[in-house]
KEBA-7166 format. One record per residue (C-alpha): residue number from 0; residue in one letter; x negated, y negated, z negated. Coordinates in steps of 0.05 Angstrom, whole numbers, always signed. Layout:
   vopa   keba       c1       c2       c3
    NUM      A        X        Y        Z
...
This chain:
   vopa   keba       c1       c2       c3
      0      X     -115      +97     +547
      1      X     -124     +164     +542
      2      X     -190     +204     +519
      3      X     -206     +272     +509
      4      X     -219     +286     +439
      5      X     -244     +369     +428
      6      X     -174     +405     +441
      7      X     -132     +345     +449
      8      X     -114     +287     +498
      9      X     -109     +223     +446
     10      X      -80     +165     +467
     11      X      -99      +98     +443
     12      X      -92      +23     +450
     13      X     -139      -28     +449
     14      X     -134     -102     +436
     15      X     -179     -161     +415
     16      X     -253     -177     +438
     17      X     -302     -118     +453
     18      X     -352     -148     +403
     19      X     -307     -151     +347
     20      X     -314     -125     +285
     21      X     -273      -52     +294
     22      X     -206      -35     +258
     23      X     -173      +34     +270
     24      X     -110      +40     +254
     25      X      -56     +103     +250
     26      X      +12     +107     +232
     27      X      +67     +147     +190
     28      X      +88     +214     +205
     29      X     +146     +224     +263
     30      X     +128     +145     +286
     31      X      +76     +124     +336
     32      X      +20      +65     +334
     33      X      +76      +19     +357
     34      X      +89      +17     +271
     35      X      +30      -32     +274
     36      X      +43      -78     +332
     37      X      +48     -138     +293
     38      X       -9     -128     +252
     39      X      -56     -106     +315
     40      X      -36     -173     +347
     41      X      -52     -220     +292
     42      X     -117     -183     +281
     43      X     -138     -188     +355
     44      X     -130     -262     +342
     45      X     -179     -268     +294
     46      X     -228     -236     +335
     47      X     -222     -164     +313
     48      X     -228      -97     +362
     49      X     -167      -64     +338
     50      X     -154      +12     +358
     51      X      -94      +44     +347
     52      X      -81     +118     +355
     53      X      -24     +168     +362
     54      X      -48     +218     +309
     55      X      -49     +293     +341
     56      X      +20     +312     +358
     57      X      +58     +244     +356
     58      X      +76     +199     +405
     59      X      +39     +212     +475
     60      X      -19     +245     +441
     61      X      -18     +325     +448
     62      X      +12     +374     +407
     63      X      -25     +432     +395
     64      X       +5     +488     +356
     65      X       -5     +478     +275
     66      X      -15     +479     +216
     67      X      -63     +419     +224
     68      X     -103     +402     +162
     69      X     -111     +328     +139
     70      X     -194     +348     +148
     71      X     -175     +364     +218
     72      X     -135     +298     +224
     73      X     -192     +256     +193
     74      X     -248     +285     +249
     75      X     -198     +263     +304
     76      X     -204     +193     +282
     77      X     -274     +194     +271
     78      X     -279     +227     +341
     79      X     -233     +181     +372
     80      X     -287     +124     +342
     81      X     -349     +164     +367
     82      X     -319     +169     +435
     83      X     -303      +88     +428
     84      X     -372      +79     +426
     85      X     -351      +50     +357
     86      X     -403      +71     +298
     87      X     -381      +42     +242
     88      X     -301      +15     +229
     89      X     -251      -10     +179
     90      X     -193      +31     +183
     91      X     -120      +34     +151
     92      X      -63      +74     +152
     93      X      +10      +74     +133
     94      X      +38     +136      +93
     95      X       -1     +203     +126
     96      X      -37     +154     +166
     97      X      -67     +119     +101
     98      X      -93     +190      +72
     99      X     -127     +199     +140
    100      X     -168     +139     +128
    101      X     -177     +156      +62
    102      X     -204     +229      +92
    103      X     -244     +203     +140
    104      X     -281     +160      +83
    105      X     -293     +217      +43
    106      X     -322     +252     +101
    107      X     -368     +198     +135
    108      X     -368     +131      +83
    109      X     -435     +106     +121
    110      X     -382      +96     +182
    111      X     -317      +57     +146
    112      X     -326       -5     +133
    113      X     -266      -19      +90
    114      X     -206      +12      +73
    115      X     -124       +0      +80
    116      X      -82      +54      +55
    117      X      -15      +40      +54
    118      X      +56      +70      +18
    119      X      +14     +135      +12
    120      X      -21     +180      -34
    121      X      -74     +217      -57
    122      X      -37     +291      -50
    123      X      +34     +298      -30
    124      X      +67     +350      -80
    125      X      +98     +391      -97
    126      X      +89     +439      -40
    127      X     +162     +470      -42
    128      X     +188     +407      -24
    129      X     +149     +403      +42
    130      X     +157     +467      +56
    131      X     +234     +457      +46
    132      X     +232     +393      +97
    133      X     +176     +442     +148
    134      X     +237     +499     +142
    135      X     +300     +440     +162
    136      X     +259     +413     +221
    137      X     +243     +486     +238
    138      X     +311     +513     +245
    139      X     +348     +440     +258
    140      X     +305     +400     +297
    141      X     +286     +329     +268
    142      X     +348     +295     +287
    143      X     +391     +324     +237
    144      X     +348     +297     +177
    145      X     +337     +224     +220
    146      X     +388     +177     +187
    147      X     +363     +204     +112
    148      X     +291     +193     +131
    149      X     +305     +120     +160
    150      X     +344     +103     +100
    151      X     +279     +125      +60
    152      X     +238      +84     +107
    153      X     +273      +12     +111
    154      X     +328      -25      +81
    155      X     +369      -54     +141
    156      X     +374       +5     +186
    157      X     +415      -40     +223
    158      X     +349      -78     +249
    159      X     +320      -68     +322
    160      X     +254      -44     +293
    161      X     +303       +2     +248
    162      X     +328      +31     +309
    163      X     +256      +26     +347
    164      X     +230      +76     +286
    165      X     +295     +131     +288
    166      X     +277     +132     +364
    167      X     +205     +146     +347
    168      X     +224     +194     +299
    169      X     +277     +234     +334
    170      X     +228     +236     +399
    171      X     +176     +262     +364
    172      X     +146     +324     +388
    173      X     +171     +377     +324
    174      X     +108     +421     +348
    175      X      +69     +360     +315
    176      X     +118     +337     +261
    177      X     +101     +411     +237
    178      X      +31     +406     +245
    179      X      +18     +338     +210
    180      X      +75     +362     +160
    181      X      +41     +421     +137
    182      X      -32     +373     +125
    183      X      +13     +335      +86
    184      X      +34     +393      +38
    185      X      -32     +429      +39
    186      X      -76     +367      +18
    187      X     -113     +353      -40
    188      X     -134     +293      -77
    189      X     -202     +346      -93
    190      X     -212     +318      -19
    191      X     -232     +259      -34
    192      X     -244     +239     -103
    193      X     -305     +206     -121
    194      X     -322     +198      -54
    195      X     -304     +138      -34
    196      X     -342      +75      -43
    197      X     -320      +28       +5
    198      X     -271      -31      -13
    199      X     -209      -19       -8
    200      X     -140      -53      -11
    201      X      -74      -15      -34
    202      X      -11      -38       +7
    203      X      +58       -9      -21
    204      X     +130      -29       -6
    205      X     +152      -45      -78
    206      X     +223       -1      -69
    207      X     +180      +60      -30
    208      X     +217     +120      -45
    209      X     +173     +170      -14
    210      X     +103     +144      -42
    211      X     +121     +103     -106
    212      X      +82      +52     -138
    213      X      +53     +105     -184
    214      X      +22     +137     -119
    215      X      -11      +63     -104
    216      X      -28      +60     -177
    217      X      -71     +133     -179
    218      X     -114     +111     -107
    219      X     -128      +45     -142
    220      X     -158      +77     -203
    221      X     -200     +131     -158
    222      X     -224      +73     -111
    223      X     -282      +33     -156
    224      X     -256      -43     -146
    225      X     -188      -36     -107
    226      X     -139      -74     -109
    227      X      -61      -67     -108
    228      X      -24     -114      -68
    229      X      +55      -99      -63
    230      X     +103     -118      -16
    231      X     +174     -140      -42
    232      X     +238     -118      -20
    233      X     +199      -60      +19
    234      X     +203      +14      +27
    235      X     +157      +63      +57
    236      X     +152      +24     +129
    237      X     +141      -49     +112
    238      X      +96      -67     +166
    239      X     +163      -81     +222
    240      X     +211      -91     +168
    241      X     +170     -132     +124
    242      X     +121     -160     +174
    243      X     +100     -226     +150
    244      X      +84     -205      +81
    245      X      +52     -152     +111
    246      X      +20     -183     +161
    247      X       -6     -234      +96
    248      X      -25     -159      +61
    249      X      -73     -141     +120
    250      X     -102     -212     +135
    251      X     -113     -225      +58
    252      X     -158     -161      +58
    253      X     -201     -187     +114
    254      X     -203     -251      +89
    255      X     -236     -224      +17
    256      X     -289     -185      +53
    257      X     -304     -244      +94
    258      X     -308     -297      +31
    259      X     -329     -271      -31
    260      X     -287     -307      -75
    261      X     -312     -349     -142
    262      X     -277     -336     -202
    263      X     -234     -385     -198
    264      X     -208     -368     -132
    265      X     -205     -296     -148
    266      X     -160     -327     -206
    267      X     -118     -370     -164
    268      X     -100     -308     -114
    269      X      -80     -255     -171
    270      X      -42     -312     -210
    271      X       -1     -323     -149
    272      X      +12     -248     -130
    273      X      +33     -228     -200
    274      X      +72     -295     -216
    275      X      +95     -309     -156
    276      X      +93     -383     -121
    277      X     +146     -418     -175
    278      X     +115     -402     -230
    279      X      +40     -400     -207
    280      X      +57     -465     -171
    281      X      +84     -501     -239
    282      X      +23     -470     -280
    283      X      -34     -505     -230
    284      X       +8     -573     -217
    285      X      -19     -639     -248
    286      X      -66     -617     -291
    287      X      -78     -664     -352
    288      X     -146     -694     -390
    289      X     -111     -647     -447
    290      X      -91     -580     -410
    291      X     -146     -589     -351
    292      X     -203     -560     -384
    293      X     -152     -499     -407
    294      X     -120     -483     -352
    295      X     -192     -477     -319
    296      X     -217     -436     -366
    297      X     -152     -389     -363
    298      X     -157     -389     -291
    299      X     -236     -358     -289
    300      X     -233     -326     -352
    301      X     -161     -288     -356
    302      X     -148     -291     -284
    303      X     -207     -290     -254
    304      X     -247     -252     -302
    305      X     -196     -198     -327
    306      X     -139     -193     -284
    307      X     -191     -182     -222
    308      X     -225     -120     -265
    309      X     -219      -50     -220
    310      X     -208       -9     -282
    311      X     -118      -21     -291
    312      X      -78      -46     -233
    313      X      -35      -98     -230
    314      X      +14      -61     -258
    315      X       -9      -26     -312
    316      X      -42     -104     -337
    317      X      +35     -126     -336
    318      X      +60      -66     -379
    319      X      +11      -77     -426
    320      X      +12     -161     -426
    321      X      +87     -155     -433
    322      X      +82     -104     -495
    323      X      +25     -155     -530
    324      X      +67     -207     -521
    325      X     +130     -180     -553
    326      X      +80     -152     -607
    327      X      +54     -219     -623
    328      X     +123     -257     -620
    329      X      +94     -298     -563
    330      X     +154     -315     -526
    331      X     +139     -366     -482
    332      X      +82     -330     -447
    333      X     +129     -261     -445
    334      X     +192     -298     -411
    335      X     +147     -308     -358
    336      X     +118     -240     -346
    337      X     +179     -208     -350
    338      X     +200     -254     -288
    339      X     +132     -230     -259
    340      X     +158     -161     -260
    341      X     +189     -172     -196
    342      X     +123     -180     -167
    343      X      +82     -127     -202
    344      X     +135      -68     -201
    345      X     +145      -51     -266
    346      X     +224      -34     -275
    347      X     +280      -55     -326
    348      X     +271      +21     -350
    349      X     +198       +3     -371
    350      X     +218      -55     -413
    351      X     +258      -18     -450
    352      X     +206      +38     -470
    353      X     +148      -18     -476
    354      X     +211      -55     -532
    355      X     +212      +15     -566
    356      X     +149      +26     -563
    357      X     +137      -45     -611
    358      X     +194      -35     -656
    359      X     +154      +37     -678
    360      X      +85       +5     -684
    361      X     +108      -75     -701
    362      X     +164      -78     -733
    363      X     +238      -79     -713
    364      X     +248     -160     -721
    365      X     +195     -167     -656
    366      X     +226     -122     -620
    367      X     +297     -152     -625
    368      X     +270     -219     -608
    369      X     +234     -191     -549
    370      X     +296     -156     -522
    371      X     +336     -225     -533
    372      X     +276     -255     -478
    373      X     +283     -205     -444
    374      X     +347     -201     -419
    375      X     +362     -270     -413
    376      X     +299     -274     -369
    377      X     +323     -213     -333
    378      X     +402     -259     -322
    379      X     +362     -307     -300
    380      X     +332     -270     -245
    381      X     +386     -235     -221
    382      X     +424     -293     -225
C-alpha cells in the first residue's frame, strides 16, 4: 500500500490479523522491507499485525531531496503508525532502521511498546568517514562501492538473498541513500539517552563489521534491563542470511514479554545462549540426589539471578568470569567459558589481555596455567 505521509508517498506492507498486537518494522540503509520477509511471516503467524516500511527514499517510498535527519526519519514512522490507525506499537529495526526505532522511542515512549534494534548503534562516527562514503556515492553512483558493502553485509555473497540485497542496494534511489546517509553521520546518541524505558532486545550478527558488538554492548547499557542476544556466524544483515537464528532472536523477544519468566527459566535461557546447547545440555542432564539441589541453586541464583542483571551484558559477564577464573586457578569452570566465547563474542585477542591482565595483579604461575586451558580449549574448538 501506499499512504501519504506529510511530504512523502510511503509505501508499506501489511500482514497478520487486524487485531493483533502491532510490530513496525524498517530495514538497513540501500535495502528495502523485503530484509524482513521471513521475520514478518513468522510473526503474522502468531497473530501479530506486522507493518513494514520503506524508510523515505528507499525502495518505492519517495525521495525527497536531503539531508534527512534521523528525528525526521523517526516522525515518518510514527506517522506512518498514526495514519495506520495504530496508537501504540513494538517496533525494530536492522542497522539505520534499528536507530529509527530507537528515535522514535525517545520521541513518543507512551506509543512503543517494545523495542528490537538490530547490528546498529547509538551514533555512527566518526563523521569524516560518512562524509567520505556521502562524497563516493555522490560522484560514483552506489554501484561502484556494491560488492564492498555486500561483503560487509553477509558471508556467502554467493546466496540468492546475497544477490536479492546487491539488487536492493544498487537500485536504490542515491537521492535517498544521501539523505538517510547524511542522518546517519549527523546523529547523536544525546538523542536518545535516558529516554528510553521500554524493553528492549539487542540483536547483532556476532562478525558485524559495520556495527560491532561493542555498538550492541553501549545500547544495552543505556537501555535499563536489555538484553543482548547475538547471532553466530553473522554480519551486519543476519535476518536472510541467518534467518532461523534470527527468526529464534525476534520470536524469543516476544515470547519474554508474553511470559515473564521465573528465575529458573530466566536461568535456563541465558545458560543456553552463553554456553551453547552441548555444554548447557550436559550441565542440566540427569541431575543427581547429590548435584540436584546445586545445580538448582546455580541455575536461579548465578544464572537466573546474576547473569539476567541489566547492568553488564553478556559479554562483558564473560570477560570478567573468564579473568576470575584464571585468577582463582579454577580450571574446570574456565575451559568451559572460554568455549562459551564463541557464543558471547569475546575474541582470542581478549584472552590474551584478560591472561596479562592476571599475571600483573595474581601472579605469573596463574596466568601460565590459564594460557595452557586456554589454548587447548581454543584447539579444541577450532578443531
Amino acid at each position: 500500500m501506499f499512504i501519504q505521509i506529510g511530504d512523502i508517498a510511503v509505501h508499506a506492507q501489511v500482514e497478520g490479523p487486524a487485531k493483533g498486537p502491532a510490530v513496525l518494522l524498517m530495514h538497513t540503509l540501500g535495502s528495502t522491507l523485503a530484509v524482513w520477509e521471513p521475520q514478518a511471516a513468522a510473526l503474522a503467524k502468531r497473530g501479530f499485525r506486522v507493518v513494514r516500511m520503506d524508510i523515505r527514499g528507499h525502495g518505492l517510498t519517495e525521495a525527497p531531496p536531503g539531508p534527512y535527519t534521523m528525528v525526521q526519519l523517526a516522525h515518518d514512522g510514527l506517522n506512518l503508525l498514526h495514519a495506520l490507525g495504530i496508537e501504540r506499537a513494538h517496533v525494530g529495526g536492522i542497522s539505520i532502521g534499528g536507530r529509527i526505532a530507537m528515535g522514535m522511542a525517545a520521541l513518543a515512549p507512551d506509543r512503543v511498546l517494545s523495542l528490537l534494534p538490530c547490528d546498529t548503534a547509538l551514533e555512527f562516527k566518526p563523521e569524516s568517514t560518512w562524509q567520505e562514503r556521502i562524497d563516493g556515492v555522490t560522484q560514483h553512483g552506489l554501484a561502484a562501492g556494491a560488492d564492498v558493502s555486500i561483503g560487509r553485509w553477509v558471508h556467502d555473497t554467493s546466496l540468492a538473498s546475497s544477490k536479492g540485497l546487491r539488487r536492493m542496494l544498487v537500485t536504490t534511489d542515491p537521492v535517498g541513500w544521501l539523505g538517510c546517509a547524511a542522518a546517519l553521520r549527523d546523529c547523536s546518541k544525546d538523542e536518545i539517552l535516558g529516554k528510553i524505558r521500554c524493553p528492549a532486545t539487542v540483536i547483532v550478527g556476532e562478525q558485524d563489521e559495520s556495527t560491532p558488538l561493542s555498538a550492541s554492548d553501549a545500547i544495552c547499557a543505556a537501555i535499563p534491563g536489555a538484553r543482548l542476544v547475538t547471532i553466530a556466524e553473522a554480519k551486519h544483515i543476519p535476518s536472510l542470511e541467518r534467518e532461523a537464528a534470527f527468526t529464534r532472536a525476534v520470536l524469543g523477544h516476544f515470547d519474554a514479554l508474553e511470559k515473564p519468566a521465573s528465575r529458573a527459566e530466566a536461568g535456563a535461557a541465558v545458560r543456553l545462549a552463553v554456553l551453547g546447547e552441548a555444554q548447557a545440555g550436559a550441565l542440566s542432564a540427569a541431575p543427581t540426589a547429590l548435584d540436584g539441589p546445586f545445580r538448582d541453586w546455580a541455575l536461579e541464583n548465578l544464572w537466573g539471578g546474576v547473569w539476567t542483571r541489566p547492568g553488564l551484558s553478556h559479554r562483558d559477564r564473560s570477560l570478567l568470569t573468564i579473568g576470575l577464573l584464571a585468577a582463582l586457578g579454577h580450571h574446570e569452570e574456565l575451559a568451559i567459558h572460554v568455549r562459551a566465547t564463541k557464543n558471547t563474542g569475546v575474541t582470542q585477542a581478549e584472552i590474551a589481555e584478560i591472561i596479562l591482565q592476571v599475571a600483573g595483579y595474581c601472579g605469573v604461575p596463574a596466568a601460565n596455567a590459564a594460557l595452557r586451558v586456554a589454548k587447548q580449549t581454543l584447539r579444541e574448538i577450532e578443531g
